[in-house]
N, C-alpha and C positions, 0 to 999 in steps of 0.2 A: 735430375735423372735418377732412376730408381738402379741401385747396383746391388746383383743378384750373386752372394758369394758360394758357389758350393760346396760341400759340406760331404766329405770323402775320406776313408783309408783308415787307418787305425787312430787311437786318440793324439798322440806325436802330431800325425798329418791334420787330424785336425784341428789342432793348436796353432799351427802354422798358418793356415787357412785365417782361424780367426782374429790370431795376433794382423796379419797382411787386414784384415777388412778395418781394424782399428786405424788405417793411415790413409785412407780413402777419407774422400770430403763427403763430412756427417752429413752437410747440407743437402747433400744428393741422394739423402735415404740411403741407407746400406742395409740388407736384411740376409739374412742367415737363411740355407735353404740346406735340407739334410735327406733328402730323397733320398740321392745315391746310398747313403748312410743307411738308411731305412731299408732300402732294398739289395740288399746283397754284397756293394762296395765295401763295407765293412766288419770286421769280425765281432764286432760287440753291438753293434747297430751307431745309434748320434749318442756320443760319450759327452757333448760339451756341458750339457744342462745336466744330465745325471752325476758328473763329477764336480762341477764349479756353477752350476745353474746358472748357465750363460742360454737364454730364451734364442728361439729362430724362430723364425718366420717363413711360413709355407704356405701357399696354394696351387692348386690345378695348373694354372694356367706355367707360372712358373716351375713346376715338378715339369711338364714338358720340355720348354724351353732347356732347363738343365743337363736334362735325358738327353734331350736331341744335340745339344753343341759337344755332350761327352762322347756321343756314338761317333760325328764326323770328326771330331779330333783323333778318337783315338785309331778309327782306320786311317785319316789322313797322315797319320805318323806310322802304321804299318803299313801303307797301300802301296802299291807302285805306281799308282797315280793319286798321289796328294792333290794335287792345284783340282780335282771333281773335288773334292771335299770337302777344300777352305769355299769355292764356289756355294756349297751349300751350305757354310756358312755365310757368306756374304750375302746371301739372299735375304735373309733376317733383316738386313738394312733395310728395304722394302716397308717394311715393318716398324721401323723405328728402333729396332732391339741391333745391339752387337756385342759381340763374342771377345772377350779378351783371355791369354791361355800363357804361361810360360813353357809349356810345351810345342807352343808356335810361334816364333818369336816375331812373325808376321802381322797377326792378329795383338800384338801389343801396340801397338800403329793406330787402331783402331781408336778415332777420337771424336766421335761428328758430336758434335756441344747440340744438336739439333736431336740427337738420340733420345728414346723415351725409357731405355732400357738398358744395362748392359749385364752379361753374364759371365762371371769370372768362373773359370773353371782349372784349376792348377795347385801345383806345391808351394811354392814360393816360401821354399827351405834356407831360409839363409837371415843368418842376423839383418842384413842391411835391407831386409824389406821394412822391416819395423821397427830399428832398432831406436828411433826417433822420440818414439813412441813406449819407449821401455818402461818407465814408469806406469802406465795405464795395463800394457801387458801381465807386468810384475802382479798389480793387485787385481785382474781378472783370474787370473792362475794359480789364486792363492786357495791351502788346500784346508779342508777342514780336520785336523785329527778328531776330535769327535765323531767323526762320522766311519771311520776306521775300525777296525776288531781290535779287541784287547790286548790280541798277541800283537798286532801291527803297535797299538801305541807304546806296550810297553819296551818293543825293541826302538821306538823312535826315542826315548830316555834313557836307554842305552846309546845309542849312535850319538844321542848329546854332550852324553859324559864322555863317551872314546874320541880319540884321535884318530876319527873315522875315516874310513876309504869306501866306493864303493864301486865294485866291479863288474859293469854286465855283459853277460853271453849269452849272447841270440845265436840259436841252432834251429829245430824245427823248423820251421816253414824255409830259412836260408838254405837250405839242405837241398830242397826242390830244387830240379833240374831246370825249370824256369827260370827261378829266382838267383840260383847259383851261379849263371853266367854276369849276374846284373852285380849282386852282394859278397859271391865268394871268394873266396882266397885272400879276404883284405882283412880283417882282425883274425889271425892264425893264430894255433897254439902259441907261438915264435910271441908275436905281439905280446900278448897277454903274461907270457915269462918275463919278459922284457919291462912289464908296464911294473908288476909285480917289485921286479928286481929294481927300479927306477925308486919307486916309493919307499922300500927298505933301505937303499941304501943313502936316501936323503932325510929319514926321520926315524925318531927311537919311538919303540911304544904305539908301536901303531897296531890299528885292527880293520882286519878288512870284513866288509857286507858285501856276498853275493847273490846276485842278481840274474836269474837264468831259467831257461825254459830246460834245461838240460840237467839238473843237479848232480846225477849218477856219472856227466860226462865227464862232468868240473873235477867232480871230486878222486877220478880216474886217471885224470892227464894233467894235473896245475896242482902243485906245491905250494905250502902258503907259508913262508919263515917267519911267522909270528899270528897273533890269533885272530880267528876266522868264523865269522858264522854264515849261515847259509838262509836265507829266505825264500822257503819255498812252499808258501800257504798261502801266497795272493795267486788264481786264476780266475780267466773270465771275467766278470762284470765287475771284480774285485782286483784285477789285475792294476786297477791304476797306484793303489797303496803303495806299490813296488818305488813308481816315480814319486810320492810324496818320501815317500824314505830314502831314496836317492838323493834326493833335494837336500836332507838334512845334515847329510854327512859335510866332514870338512874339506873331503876332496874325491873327485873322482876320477874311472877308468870308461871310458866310454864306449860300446860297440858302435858299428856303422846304421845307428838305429836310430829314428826320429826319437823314441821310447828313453833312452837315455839322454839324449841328446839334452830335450828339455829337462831331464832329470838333472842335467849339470848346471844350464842357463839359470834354472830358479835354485838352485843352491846360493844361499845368500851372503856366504861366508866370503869378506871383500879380501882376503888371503890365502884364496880356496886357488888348487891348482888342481887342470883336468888334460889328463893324456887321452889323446886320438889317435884313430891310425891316419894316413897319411892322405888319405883319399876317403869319399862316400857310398860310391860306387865304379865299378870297371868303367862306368861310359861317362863321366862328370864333363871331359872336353875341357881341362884347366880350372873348372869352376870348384872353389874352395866353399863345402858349403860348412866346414868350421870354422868358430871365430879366431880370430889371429892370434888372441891370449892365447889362445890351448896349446899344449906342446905336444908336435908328432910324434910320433913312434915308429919308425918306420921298419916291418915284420920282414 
């Protein structure tokens, strides 16, 4: 069976995406599709090749396919009549092709070994999709500093030598009245004093790296009781530096953010400790998408 993974959201999301296609059976062809990516789904366009030159695989026939199971999902999770939607997914079987989504927990069911095709379309945010699989992850993910600006490598030589922390705050886009009901109110100033006060008062000599779309905000309301520097010359296409430098620190503060999230996973330090908040979003439904090591914080 040919497994069609799509290729969505910002580079976080689509790390997660591509770690999940690494635990599907090779032998059923898995191939990387980045339309959505390409088309507007994303704020930097498909980051996986241009940051870790991880290849996808595209064509027509499949660009469709992707399009079309992401348009009935996503009405079928705002509609007020879902069951027309996953219907117009089910029709695919006709075809040989079907739909699997963890945004539908229905269409995970979906298994006919007779299938010619199947198209994953989803987050599958959470260690325990992949975690099987963490060593292949680990060296897909691995970042180049070479390939970095000089100010980025020469702070990653700093963050070597310090007893690094590093701290990130997502504002902007979270702010949005859309977004705000889903992301807000969960890492609060409260949090980040707290995560702050947690790591001063467990280690001497410590420096904290900040990490933020906000700097002016940081540097206006968060107190730092020992030294601090501010990163704030990766945007855009360059914005992933941010996560290789995350990575290198010895321990981190993580927001509710795909962006940090893997910036603490591929932190490699086997004595690295990372604060979370307590949840990932307002609607999670119990589902813990942090790993169990991290220690909450709760704001």
């Amino acid at each position: 069976m040919r497994n069609i993974i799509s290729v969505v959201g910002g580079l976080g999301n689509q790390m997660f995406q591509y770690a999940f296609s690494l635990t599907l059976n090779q032998k059923d062809n898995v191939f990387l599709n980045d339309y959505l990516a390409r088309n507007g789904q994303s704020n930097y366009g498909s980051e996986l090749n241009n940051v870790f030159g991880i290849k996808l695989n595209n064509n027509p026939t499949d660009d469709f396919l992707v399009w079309y199971v992401r348009k009935c999902i996503v009405f079928a999770c705002k509609s007020k009549f879902p069951d027309f939607f996953i219907l117009l997914i089910n029709a695919l079987k006709l075809f040989g092709i079907i739909a699997k989504s963890d945004y539908l927990p229905e269409l995970t069911k979906n298994n006919n070994k007779r299938s010619l095709k199947a198209i994953w379309y989803g987050r599958f945010q959470r260690e325990d999709y992949f975690i099987r699989e963490e060593e292949k992850v680990r060296n897909a993910f691995s970042f180049n500093l070479s390939c970095t600006s000089e100010k980025t490598q020469n702070t990653a030589k700093l963050i070597q030598r310090k007893n690094s922390i590093s701290i990130h705050i997502r504002r902007g886009d979270y702010l949005n009245p859309a977004n705000s009901s889903v992301f807000g109110n969960i890492c609060t100033l409260s949090y980040y004093q707290k995560s702050i006060k947690w790591f001063n008062d467990s280690f001497q000599d410590i420096s904290f790296f900040v990490f933020s779309d906000d700097i002016t905000w940081v540097k206006e309301n968060l107190q730092f009781p020992s030294e601090v520097y501010y990163i704030d010359w990766n945007s855009g296409n360059n914005s992933w530096e941010d996560m290789c430098l995350m990575s290198l620190c010895k321990h981190n503060i993580v927001a509710n953010s795909t962006f940090s999230w893997w910036g603490a996973w591929l932190n490699s330090n086997p004595e690295k400790l990372v604060l979370c908040p307590p949840k990932y979003t307002n609607s999670d439904n119990g589902i813990d998408l942090f790993p169990k090591t991290w220690i909450r914080i709760n704001s």
